[in-house]
C-alpha positions in Angstrom: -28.4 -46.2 38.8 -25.2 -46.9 40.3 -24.1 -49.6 37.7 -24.7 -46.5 35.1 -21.9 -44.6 36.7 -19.4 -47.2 36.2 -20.6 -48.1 32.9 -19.9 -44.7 32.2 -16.7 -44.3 33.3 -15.7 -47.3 31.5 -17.0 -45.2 28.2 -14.9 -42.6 28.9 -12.1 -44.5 29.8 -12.2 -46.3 26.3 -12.8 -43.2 24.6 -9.8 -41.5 26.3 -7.6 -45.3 25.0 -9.0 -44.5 21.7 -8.1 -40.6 21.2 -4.2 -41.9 22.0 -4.5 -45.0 19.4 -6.4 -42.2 16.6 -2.8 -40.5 17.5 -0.5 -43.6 16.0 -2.8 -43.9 13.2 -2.6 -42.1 9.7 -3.2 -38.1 10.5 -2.7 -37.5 6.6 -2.7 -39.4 4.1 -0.9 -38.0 0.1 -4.3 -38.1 -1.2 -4.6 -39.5 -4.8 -1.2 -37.5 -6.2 1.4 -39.0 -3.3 2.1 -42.1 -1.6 2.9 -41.2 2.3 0.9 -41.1 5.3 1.9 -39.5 8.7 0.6 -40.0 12.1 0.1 -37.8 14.7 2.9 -39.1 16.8 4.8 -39.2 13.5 4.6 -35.3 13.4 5.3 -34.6 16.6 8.4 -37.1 16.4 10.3 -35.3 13.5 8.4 -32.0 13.6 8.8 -31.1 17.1 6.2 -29.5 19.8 7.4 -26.2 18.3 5.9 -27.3 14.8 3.5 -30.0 15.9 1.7 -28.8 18.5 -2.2 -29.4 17.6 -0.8 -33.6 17.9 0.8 -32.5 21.0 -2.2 -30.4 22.6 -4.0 -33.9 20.9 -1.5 -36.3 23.0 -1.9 -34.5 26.0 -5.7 -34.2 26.2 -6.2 -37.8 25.3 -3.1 -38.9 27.9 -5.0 -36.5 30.8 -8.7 -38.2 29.6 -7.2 -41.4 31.2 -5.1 -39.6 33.8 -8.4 -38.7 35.5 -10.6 -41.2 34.8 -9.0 -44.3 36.2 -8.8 -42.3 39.9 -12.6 -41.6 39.5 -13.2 -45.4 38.5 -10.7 -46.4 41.5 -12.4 -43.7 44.0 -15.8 -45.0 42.8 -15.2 -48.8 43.3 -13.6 -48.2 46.7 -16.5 -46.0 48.1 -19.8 -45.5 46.2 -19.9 -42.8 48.8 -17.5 -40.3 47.5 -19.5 -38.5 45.0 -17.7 -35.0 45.4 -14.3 -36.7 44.0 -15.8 -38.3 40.9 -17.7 -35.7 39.7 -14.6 -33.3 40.1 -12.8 -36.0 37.8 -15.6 -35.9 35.9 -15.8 -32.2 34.8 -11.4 -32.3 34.6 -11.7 -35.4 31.8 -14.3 -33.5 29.9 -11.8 -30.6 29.6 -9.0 -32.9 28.8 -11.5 -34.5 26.0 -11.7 -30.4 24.8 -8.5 -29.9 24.5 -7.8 -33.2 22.5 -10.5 -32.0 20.0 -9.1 -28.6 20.0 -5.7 -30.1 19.4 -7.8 -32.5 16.4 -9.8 -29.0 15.2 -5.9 -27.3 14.5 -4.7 -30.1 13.0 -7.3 -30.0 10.1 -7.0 -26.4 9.7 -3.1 -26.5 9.4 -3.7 -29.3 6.7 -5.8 -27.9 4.7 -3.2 -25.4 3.7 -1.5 -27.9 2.0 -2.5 -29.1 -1.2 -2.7 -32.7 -2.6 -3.0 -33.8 0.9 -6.0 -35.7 2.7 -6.9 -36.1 6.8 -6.5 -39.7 7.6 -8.9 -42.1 9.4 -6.2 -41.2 13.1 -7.5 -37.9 12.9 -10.7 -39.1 12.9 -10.5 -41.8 15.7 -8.8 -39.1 17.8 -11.9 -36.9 17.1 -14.5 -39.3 17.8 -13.0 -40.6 21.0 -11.9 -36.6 22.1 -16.1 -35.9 21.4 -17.6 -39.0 23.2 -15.5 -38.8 26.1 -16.1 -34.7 26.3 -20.4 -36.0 26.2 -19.6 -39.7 28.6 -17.2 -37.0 31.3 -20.1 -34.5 31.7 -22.7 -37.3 31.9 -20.8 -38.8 35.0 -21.0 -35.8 37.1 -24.7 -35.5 36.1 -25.3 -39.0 38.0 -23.2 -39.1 40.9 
């Protein structure tokens, strides 16, 4: 049982790495018509926050997923013992994880505005990693 925490928090560690990497991946893609793609961090970069922020609110969630899980990993190898802490961490990277897959969900509702455009495989990544590490951060503070 107590190996299952940390595999856990390893889980959502990874998923919080791979909600930043979906970010520096294609967001959206021309479609058939064009030849461009642009990442996340790509729309944030020449857009600004004003403009851009569903990548932002996507950057920050995914930056605060690892923000408080590596503390929880670090406060659970240092003392099995302080359950309190980790499953406060717990509960706070599951929001993060929210608001990354808010940030995602605005993204494809801005985009599909546009025509002749398509949601890149980023998008998705970001998605994926935003969902698993919401379901991984609210299974932690379920086992502590």
């Amino acid at each position: 049982m107590e190996r299952l925490i940390f595999y856990r928090l390893i889980l959502v560690l990874a998923c919080g790495i791979a909600a930043l990497v979906g970010l520096f991946l294609p967001w959206m893609t021309g479609g058939w018509l064009l030849d461009f793609s642009m990442s996340g961090w790509d729309w944030i970069s020449e857009a600004g926050i004003e403009d851009a922020h569903e990548a932002f609110i996507a950057l920050v969630g995914g930056s605060m997923m690892i923000a408080f899980t590596f503390p929880a990993l670090v406060i659970y190898l240092v003392n099995k013992k302080a359950k309190g802490e980790v499953r406060i961490l717990g509960v706070l990277t599951a929001i993060a994880a929210l608001a990354a897959l808010v940030g995602c969900w605005l993204f494809v509702k801005t985009i599909n505005d546009t025509p002749a455009t398509d949601l890149g495989t980023g998008l998705f990544v970001s998605a994926a990693g935003s969902t698993l590490g919401m379901i991984f951060g609210l299974s932690v503070p379920l086992r502590v």
